[in-house]
C-alpha positions in Angstrom: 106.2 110.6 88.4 104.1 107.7 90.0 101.1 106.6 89.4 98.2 107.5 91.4 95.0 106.0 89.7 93.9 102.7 91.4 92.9 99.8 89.0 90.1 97.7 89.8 91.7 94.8 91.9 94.2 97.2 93.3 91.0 99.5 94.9 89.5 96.1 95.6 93.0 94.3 98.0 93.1 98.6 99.6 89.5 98.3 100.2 90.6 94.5 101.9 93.2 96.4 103.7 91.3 98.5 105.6 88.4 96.0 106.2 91.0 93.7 107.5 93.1 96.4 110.1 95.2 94.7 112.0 95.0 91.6 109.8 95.9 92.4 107.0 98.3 90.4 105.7 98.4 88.5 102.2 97.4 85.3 103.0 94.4 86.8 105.0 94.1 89.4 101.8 93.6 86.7 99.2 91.1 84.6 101.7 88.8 87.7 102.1 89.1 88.7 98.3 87.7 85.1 97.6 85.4 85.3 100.0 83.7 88.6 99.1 84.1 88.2 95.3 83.6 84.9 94.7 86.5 84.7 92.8 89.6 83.0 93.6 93.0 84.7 92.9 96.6 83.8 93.2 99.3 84.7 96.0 101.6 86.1 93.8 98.8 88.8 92.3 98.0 89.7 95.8 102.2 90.3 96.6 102.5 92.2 93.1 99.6 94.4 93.9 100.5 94.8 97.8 104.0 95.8 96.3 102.7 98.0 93.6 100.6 99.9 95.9 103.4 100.4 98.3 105.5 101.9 96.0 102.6 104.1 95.0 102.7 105.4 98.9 99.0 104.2 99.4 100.2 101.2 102.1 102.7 100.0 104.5 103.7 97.3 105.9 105.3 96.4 109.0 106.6 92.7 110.3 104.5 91.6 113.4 106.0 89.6 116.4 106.0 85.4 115.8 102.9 83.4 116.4 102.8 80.1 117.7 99.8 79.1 115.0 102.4 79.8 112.5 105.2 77.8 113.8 106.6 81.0 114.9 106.8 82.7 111.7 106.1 86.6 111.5 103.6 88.0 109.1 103.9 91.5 107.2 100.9 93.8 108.0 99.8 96.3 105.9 98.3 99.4 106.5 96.4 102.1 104.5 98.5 105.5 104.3 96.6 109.0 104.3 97.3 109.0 100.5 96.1 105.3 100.1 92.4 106.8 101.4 92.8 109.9 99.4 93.1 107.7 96.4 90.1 105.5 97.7 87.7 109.0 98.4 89.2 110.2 94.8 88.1 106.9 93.1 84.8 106.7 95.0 84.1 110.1 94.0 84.4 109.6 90.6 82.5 106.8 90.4 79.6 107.7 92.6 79.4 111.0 90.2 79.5 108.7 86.8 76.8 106.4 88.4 74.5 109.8 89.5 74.8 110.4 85.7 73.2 107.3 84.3 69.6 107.7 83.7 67.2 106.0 86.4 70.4 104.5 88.5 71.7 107.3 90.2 73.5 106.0 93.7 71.1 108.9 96.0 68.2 107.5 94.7 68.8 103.6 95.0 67.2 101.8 97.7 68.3 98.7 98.5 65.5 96.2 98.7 67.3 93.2 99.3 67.9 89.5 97.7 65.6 88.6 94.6 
């Protein structure tokens, strides 16, 4: 049986995948990561994941025509399946509900009051 639980950086590249539509692909995946983390990672963790989470049925990919800005070389575009956003509602869900359980932070009653 597969597995169907998302781990942290796998929610966080199927959160990129989405963000990213039509460009998502892993170079572009691993540039965004960066950006909205602040944390670099490494090509070859974004492939394994993009792989991983493939062969989970939450993505797929598909090659896109060449591009002159690459010197003509195709990239492979990911895209979220139906199951990949169940997964993403599922793990949301149980997160939002753990976070409404802590004492004084629950998510419906933050307000976001901007930078410190």
């Amino acid at each position: 049986m597969k597995e169907t639980r998302l781990g942290e950086f796998e929610e966080v590249l199927l959160l990129l995948v989405g963000i990213l539509d039509e460009e998502a692909y892993a170079f572009k995946i691993a540039e965004e990561f960066q950006t909205q983390s602040g944390r670099s990672t490494s090509i070859g963790s974004v492939h394994s994941t993009l792989d991983r989470l493939k062969d989970k049925g939450f993505l797929t990919s598909e090659m896109s025509a060449p591009t002159a800005e690459r010197g003509g070389r195709r990239k492979r575009i990911y895209s979220i399946t139906n199951a990949g956003k169940n997964a993403l509602q599922t793990s949301r869900d149980f997160k939002v509900n753990l976070w409404n359980q802590y004492p004084g932070l629950a998510v419906d009653k933050l307000k976001f009051i901007g930078p410190v």
